[in-house]
N, C-alpha and C positions, 0 to 999 in steps of 0.2 A: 394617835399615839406618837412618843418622840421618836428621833433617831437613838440609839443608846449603844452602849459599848459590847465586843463581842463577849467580856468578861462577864457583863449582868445576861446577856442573853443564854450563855454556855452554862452558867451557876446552875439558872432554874433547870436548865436541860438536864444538867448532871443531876439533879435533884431530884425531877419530873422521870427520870427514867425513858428520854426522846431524845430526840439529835436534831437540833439548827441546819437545814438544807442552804450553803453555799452556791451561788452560782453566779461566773464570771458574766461579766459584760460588754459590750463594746459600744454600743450605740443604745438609739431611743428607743426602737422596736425591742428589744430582747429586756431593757429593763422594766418597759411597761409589760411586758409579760411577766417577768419573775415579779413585780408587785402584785399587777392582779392574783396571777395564782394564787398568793402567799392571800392575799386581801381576799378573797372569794374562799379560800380554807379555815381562812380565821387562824393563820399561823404567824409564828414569830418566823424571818426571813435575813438573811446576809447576803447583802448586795457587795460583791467583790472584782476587784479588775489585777490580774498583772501590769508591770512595767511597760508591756507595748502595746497592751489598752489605753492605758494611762495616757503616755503618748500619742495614741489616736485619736482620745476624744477631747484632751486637756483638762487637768487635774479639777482646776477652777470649776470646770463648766461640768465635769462628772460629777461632783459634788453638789452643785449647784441643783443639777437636774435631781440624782436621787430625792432629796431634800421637798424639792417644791413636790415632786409627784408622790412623796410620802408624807406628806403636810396631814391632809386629811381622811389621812387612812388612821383605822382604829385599832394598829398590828404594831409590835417593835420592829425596827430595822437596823439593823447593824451595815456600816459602809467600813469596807475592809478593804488592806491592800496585799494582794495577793502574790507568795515568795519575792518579798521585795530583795534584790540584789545585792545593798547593800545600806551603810547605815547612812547614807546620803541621801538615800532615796526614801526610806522610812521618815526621813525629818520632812521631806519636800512635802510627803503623803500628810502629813501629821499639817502642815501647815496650811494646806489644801482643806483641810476639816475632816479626814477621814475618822471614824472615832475606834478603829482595829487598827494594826499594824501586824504585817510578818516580816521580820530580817529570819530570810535564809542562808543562815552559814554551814549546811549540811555538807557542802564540799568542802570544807574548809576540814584543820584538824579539831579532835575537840576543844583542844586548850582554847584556840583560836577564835573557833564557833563560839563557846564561853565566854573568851571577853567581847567580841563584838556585839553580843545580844544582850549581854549585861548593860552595854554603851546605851543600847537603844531604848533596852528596859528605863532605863534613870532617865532618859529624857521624853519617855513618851507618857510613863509614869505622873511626871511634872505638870505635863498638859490632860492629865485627865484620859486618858488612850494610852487600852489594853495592847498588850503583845503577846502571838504567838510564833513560836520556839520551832525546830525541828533536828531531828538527829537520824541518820541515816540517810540515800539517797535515794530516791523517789526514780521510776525510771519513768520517759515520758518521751512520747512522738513528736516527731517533726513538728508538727502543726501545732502545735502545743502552744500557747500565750508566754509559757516561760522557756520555751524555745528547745532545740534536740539535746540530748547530754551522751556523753561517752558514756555507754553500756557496761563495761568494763568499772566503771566509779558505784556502778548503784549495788547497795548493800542492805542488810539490814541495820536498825538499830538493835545495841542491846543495853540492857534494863537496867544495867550497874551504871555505863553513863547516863542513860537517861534518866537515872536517879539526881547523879551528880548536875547533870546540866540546870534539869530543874532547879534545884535548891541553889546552884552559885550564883543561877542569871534572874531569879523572882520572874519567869515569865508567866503569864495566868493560863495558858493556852497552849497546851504541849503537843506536835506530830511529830510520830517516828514511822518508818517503814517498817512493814511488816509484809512486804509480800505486794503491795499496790503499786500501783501504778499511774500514769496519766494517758489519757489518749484511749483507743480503744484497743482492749485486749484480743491478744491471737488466740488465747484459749482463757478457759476456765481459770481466774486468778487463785491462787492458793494463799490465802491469807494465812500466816503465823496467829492461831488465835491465844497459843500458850504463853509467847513471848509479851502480848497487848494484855493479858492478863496479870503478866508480871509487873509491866509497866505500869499499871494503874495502880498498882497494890504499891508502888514506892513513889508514885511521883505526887497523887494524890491530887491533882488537878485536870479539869477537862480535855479529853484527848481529842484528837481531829484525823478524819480518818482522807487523804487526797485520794484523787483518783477514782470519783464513786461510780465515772459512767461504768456500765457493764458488769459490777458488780452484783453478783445475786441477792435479790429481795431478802433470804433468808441471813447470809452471811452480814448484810447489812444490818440485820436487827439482833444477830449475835453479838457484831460488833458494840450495837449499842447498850445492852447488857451487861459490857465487859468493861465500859467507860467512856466509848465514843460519843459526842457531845454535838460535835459539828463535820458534815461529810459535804465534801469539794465535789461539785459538775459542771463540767465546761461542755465537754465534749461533742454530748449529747444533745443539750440543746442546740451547737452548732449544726450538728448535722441533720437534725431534725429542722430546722430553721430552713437553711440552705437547701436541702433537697426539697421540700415546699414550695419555695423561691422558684427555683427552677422546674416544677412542672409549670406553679403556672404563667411563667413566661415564656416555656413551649406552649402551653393554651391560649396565650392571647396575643400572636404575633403584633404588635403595631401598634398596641393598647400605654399608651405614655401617660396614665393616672398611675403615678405613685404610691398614691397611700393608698390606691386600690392594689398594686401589685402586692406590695406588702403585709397588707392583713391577714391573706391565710397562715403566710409563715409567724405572721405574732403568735395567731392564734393555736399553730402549731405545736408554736415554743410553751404557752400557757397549758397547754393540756400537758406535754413535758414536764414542766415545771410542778403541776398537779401532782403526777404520775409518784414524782422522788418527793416529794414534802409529805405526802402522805407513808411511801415507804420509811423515812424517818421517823414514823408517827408524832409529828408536828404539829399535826393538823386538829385546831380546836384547843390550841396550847398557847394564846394571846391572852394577854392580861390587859387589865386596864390601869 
């Protein structure tokens, strides 16, 4: 199947009544696992990095890798650039071959968010590559890809702008906050389900839910009932990777096979990756 846009992947989803499972990346190990899972479910899959991804593994060569290792898979893949910072970084992404874009202007005011995402709309539009929006601010950990934010900043969206944003900026792919977050939760997230309810009913295009690690199964497939299309994990599979990692390099003092060290955390991340494509109900949802 080809690589294709997060726009045609998110259409069928909003359509199909599922949600497209998101998850960032950094290297070889974790996106051969978000393929295979995706490939061994038979789901459609978005392979996505933040800006100090991007920078760690080099646009070129991110692109380059998704691509050859989804050649002869028989699943859609969406390559996405994950809260890209700004409309500089959206082009660089865009030129790189990603076939998604996000400009995050949600700190920004709304006039402002508005016209920058409108910028990015019209040229990414040009080339063929979907954009997704967002409005309100996302709260999100330390460790986080798109790095800590003042606590103080995160708010909700609400549903009169994010009417307006939609329709001024043509984005195909709309997030707002509603209560989520990134990183892992201290408690139980309280999602706004009547505000995401509002929003879908005015904005009328595929919504995206961040912040999925920790979220409950159940709340997950509310969300996707109410309009969610495509839900964000990072976190998760980090840590489930990384604590992996480290038992068994405490199991194997001395042991300098690489690709042996590493495979149980692939396989870790795969069964991960399982875990959330299916709570999406994604899974069995590949066309041809």
């Amino acid at each position: 199947m080809s690589i294709v846009t997060n726009k045609e992947l998110l259409t069928r989803a909003k359509e199909g009544k599922y949600a497209v499972a998101a998850f960032n990346t950094n290297n070889l190990e974790y996106t051969q696992a978000i393929l295979q899972a995706a490939s061994e479910l038979n789901a459609p899959v978005i392979v996505e990095a933040a800006k100090s991804e991007i920078d760690y593994m080099n646009g070129h060569v991110f692109v380059a890798m998704v691509r050859a290792m989804a050649k002869d898979l028989k699943i859609p893949v969406g390559i996405h650039l994950d809260h890209g910072p700004s409309y500089e970084e959206t082009i660089r992404c865009i030129n790189y071959g990603f076939t998604s874009v996000m400009y995050d202007g949600s700190a920004h005011s709304l006039d402002d968010n508005i016209a920058n995402t409108k910028k990015v709309v019209e040229a990414a539009h040009a080339c063929g590559v979907s954009v997704e929006g967002e409005i309100g601010v996302i709260g999100q950990a330390a460790d986080s890809p798109e790095g800590p934010i003042d606590e103080s900043k995160i708010g909700l969206a609400d549903p009169i702008e994010c009417e307006r944003f939609v329709k001024e900026t043509g984005v195909d792919i709309f997030a707002a906050a509603i209560g989520n977050a990134h990183g892992i939760y201290k408690k139980k997230p309280e999602l706004r389900f009547d505000l995401l309810k509002d929003i879908a009913a005015r904005t009328n295009v595929p919504l995206v839910l961040h912040g999925g690690t920790g979220i409950p199964v159940e709340d997950i497939r509310t969300a996707i009932t109410l309009g969610v299309s495509k839900i964000n994990f990072s976190t998760v599979m980090r840590k489930g990777g990384i604590e992996t990692l480290t038992k068994t390099l405490n199991d194997n003092p001395g042991d300098w096979d690489y690709m042996k060290l590493l495979t149980p955390a692939r396989e870790k991340m795969v069964a991960i990756a399982k875990e959330h494509i299916i709570m999406c109900m994604s899974d069995g949802k590949a066309w041809n």
